[in-house]
VEXDO-928150 format. One record per residue (C-alpha): residue number from 1; x, y, z. Coordinates in Angstrom, 2 decimals. Each point is the difference from the previous one (the first is absolute). Example, Ala and Ser with C-alpha at 12.3 -4.5 7.8 and 13.67 -1.06 7.14 Angstrom:
BEGIN
   k       X       Y       Z
   1   12.30   -4.50    7.80
   2    1.37    3.44   -0.66
//
This chain:
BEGIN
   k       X       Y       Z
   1  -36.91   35.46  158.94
   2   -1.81   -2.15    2.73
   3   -1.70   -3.33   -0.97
   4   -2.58   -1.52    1.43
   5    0.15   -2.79    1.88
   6   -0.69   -3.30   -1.53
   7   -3.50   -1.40    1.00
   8    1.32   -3.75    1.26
   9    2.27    2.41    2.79
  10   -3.27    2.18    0.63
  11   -2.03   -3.13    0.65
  12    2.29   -1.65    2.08
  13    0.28    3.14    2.29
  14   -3.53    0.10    0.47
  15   -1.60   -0.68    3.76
  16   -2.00   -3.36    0.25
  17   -3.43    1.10   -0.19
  18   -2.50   -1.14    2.66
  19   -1.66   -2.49   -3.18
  20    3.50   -1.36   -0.99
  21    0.50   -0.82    3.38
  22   -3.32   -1.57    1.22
  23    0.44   -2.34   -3.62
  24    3.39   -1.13    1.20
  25   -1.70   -0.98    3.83
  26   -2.83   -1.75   -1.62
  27    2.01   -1.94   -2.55
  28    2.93   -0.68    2.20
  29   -2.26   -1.19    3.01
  30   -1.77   -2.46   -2.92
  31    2.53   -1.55   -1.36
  32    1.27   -0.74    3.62
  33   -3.82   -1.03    0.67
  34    0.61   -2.64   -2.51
  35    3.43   -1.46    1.18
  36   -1.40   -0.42    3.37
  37   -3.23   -1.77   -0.97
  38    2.50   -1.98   -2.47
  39    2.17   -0.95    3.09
  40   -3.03   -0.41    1.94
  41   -1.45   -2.84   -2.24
  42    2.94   -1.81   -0.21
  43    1.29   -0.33    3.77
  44   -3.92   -0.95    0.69
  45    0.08   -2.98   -2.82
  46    3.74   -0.64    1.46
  47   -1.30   -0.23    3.25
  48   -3.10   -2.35   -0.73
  49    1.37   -2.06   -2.36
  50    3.18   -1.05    2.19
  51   -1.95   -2.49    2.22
  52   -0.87   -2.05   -3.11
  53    3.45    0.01   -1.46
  54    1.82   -0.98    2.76
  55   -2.26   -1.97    1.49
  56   -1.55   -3.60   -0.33
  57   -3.04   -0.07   -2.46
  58   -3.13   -1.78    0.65
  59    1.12   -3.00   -2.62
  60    3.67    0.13    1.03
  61    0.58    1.91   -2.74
  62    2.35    2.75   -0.90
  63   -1.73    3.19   -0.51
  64    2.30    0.29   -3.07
  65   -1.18   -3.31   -1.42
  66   -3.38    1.63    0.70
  67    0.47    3.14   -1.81
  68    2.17   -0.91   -3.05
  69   -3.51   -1.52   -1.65
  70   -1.86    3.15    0.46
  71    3.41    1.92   -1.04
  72   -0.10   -1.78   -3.03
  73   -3.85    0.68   -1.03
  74    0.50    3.59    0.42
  75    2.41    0.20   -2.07
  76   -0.70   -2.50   -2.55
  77   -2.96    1.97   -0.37
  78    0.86    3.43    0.14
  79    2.56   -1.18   -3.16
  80   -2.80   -1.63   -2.07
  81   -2.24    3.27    0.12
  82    3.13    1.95   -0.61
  83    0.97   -2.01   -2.78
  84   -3.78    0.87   -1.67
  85   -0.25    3.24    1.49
  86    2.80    2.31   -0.97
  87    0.37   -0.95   -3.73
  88   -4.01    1.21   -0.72
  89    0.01    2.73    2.42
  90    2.94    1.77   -1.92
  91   -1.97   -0.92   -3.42
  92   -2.84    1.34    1.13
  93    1.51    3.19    1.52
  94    1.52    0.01   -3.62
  95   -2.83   -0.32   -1.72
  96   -1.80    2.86    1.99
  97    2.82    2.05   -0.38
  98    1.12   -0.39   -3.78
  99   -1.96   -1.82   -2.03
 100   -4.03    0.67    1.17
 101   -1.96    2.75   -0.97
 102   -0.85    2.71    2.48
 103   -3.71   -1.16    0.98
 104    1.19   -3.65   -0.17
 105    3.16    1.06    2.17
 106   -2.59    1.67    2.62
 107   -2.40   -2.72    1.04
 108    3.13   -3.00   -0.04
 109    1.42    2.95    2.28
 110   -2.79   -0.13    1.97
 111   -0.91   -3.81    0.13
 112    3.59   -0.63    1.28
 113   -0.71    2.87    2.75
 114   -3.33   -2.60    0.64
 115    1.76   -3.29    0.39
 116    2.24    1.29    2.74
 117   -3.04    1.22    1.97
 118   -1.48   -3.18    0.32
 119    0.08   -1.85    3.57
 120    1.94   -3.19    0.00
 121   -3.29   -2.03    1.28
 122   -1.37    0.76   -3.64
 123    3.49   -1.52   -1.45
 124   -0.51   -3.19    1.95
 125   -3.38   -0.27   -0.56
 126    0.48    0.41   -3.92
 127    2.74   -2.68   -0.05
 128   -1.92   -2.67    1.83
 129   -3.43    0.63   -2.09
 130    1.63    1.05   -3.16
 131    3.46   -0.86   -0.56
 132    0.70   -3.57    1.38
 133   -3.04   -1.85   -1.81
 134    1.30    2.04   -3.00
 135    3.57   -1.18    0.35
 136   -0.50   -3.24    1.47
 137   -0.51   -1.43   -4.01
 138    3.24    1.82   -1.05
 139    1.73   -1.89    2.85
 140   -1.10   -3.45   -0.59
 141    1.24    0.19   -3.61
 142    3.06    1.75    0.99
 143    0.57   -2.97    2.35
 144   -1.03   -2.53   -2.99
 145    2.24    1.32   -2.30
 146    2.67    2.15    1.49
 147    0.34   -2.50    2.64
 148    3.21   -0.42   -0.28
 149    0.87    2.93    0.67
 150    0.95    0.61    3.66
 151   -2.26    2.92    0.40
 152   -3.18   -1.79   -1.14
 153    0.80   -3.65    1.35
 154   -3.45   -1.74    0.58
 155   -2.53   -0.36    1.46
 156   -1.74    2.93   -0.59
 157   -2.21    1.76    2.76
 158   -3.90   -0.83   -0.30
 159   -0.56    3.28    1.09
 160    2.17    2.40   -1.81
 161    0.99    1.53    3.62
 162    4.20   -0.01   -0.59
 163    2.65    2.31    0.04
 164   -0.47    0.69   -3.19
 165   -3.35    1.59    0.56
 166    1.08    1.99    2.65
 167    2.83    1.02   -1.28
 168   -2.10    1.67   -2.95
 169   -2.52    1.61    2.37
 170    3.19    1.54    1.75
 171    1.29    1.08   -3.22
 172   -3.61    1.82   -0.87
 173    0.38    1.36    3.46
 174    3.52    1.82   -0.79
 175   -0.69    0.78   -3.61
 176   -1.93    3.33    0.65
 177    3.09    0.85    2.25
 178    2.73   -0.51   -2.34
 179   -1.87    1.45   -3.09
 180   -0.70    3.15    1.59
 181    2.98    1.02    1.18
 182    1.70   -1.29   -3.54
 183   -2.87    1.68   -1.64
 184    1.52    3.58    1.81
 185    3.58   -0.88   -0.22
 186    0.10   -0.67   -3.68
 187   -2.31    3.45   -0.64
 188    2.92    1.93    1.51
 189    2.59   -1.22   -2.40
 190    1.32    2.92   -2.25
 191   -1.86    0.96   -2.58
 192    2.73    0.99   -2.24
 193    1.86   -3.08    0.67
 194   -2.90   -2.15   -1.79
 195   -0.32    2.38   -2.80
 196    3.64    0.14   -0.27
 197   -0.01   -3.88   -0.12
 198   -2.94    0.33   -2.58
 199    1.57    2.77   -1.90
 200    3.51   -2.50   -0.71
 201   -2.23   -3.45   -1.39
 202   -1.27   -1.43    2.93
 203   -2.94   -1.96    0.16
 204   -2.81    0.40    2.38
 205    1.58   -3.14    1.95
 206    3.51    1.03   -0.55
 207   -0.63    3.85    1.52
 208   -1.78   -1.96    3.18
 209    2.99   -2.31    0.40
 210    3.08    2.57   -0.31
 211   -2.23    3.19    1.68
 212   -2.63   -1.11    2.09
 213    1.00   -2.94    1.83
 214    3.38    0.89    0.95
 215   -1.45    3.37    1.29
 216   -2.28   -1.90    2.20
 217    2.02   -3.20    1.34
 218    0.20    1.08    3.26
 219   -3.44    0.60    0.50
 220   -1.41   -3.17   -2.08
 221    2.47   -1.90    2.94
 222   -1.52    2.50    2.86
 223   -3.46   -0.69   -1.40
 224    0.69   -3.86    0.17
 225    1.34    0.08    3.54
 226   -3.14    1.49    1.45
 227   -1.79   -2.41   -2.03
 228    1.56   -2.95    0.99
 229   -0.30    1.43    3.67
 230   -3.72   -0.59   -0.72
 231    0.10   -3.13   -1.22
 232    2.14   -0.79    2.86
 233   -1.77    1.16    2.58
 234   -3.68   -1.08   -1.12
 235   -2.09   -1.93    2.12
 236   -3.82   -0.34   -0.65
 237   -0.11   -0.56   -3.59
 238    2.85   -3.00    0.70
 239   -1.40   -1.41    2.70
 240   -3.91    0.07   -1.90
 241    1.44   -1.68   -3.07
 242    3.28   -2.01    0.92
 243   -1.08   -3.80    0.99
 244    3.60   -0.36    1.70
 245    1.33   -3.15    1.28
 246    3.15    1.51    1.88
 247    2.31   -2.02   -2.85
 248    3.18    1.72   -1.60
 249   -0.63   -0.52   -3.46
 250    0.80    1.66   -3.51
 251   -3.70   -1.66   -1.97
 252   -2.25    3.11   -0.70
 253   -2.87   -2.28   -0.79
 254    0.37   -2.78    2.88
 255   -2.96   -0.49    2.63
 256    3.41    0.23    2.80
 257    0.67    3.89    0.03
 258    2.42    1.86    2.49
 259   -2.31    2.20    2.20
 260    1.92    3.82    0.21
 261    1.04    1.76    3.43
 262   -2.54    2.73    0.24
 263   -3.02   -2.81   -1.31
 264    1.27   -2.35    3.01
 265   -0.06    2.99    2.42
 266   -3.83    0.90   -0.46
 267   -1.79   -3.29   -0.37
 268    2.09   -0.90    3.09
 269    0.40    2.78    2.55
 270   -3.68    0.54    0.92
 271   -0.13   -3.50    1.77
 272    3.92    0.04    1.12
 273    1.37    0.04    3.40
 274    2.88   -1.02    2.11
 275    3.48   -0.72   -2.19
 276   -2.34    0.13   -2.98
 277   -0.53    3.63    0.27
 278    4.13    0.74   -0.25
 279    0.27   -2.46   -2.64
 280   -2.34    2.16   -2.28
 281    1.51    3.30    1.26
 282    3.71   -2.03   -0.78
 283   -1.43   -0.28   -3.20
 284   -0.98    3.46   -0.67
 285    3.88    0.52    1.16
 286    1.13   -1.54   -2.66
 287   -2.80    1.85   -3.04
 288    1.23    2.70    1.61
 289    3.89   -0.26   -0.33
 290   -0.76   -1.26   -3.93
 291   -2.11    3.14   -0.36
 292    3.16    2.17    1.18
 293    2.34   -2.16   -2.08
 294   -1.95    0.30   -3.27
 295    0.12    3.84    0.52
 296    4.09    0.22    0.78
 297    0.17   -1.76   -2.47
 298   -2.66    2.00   -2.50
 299    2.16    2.91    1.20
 300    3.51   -0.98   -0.72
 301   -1.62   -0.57   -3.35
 302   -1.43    3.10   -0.71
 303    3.19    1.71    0.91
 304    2.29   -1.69   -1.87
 305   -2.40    0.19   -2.91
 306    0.02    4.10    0.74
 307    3.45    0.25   -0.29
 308    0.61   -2.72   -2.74
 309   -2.72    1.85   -1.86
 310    1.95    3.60    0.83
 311    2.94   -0.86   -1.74
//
């Protein structure tokens, strides 16, 4: 009595059909595509920025000394809208997922979809006009009263243009980011895993805390590095709203605010030239190597979490 043969050893005998074979060209060749225009943008910022880090500066400064202000801003910053950010994007995506009724779901759904579409001109426009004469108040009392507090030492800015403010038009800016993708992430948890949570006592609360967000760690922490690649990597909205002073400073609500890398970069270049020019592509160098670090780093995370969570 013959058997047949099973259908894993059928498939793997198979020819490579003309499709399967094409697919494997075109992917291959793109993800080569995107290691060589990787490559290419870093020996090109390598190559510009070296002038300004080995040479003499126009104030006889060190282009380190230069940069480490800037560095700081970015990522003082970034943290701030981070901070805000990632806490009410996954309550939101929670709220849309578990707790709000279909229609309601639907058009917070759909308003999120709306706040990522809008241009970052609009963002700084809205936090000059709107947000820093609204939050300039808040600051003055926070410097009256908190004061004493390193993060709200007086004086207060006049104008409500600080760190503070731009750090919460970043973290609008990145909300719509984070939320959707938590918004998907925690709709593909397994159903039977919440009812089974359900089904043995749990709370509404407690089934979202042992099912949900375990199931979706990785992805709230993938969701939160391309957000905070965002924030890092804005430029128009910081440079419309941020009154920076070039200082290294912790006060959100200070009139001296640490300007960011990518903000310095395009209210600078257009009138650049000479060592000027590889000082601002140095600096771009260095947004650049954080920008790779933050992702290592996002994806040594994610893995360990995979196979922590695997166990």
């Amino acid at each position: 009595m013959t058997t047949a043969a099973p259908a894993a050893t059928t498939r793997a005998s198979a020819p490579n059909r003309p499709a399967d074979v094409i697919f494997k060209a075109v992917s291959t060749t793109a993800g080569v595509l995107i290691l060589i225009a990787l490559a290419g943008v870093a020996i090109f910022l390598v190559a510009q920025a070296v002038p300004a880090i080995i040479g003499p500066l126009p104030d006889d400064d060190s282009f380190w000394a230069w940069v480490w202000p800037l560095t700081f801003g970015t990522l003082w910053s970034a943290f701030l809208a981070m901070v805000m950010a990632v806490p009410m994007a996954i309550a939101i995506a929670l709220f849309i997922t578990h707790f709000a009724p279909r229609r309601l779901a639907s058009i917070l759904g759909y308003a999120i979809d709306l706040l990522a579409a809008i241009p970052s001109v609009i963002y700084g426009l809205w936090g000059i006009a709107v947000l820093a004469p609204f939050m300039q108040p808040a600051y003055a009392w926070l410097a009256e009263n908190l004061g004493w507090i390193p993060l709200f030492s007086p004086p207060a800015s006049g104008t409500g243009r600080t760190i503070l403010t731009a750090a919460i038009v970043l973290a609008v800016m990145v909300l719509p980011i984070i939320t959707a993708l938590c918004r998907e992430i925690f709709l593909q948890t397994p159903r039977l895993n919440e009812e089974a949570s359900l089904a043995l006592g749990a709370t509404r609360w407690e089934m979202i805390r042992m099912a949900v967000l375990p199931h979706g760690r990785s992805g709230i922490i993938a969701s939160s590095i391309l957000g905070l690649g965002r924030a890092l990597g804005e430029t128009m909205a910081v440079a419309m709203v941020l009154a920076s002073a070039g200082a290294v400073t912790f006060v959100v609500v200070g009139s001296q605010n640490p300007s960011t890398i990518a903000a310095n970069i395009a209210l600078r270049f257009p009138e650049a030239h000479g060592i000027t020019v590889n000082m601002l592509i140095g600096s771009g160098l260095v947004l650049f190597a954080i920008t790779l670090l933050v992702n290592a780093i996002s994806r040594w995370i994610i893995a360990k979490t995979t196979v922590d969570g695997g166990r």
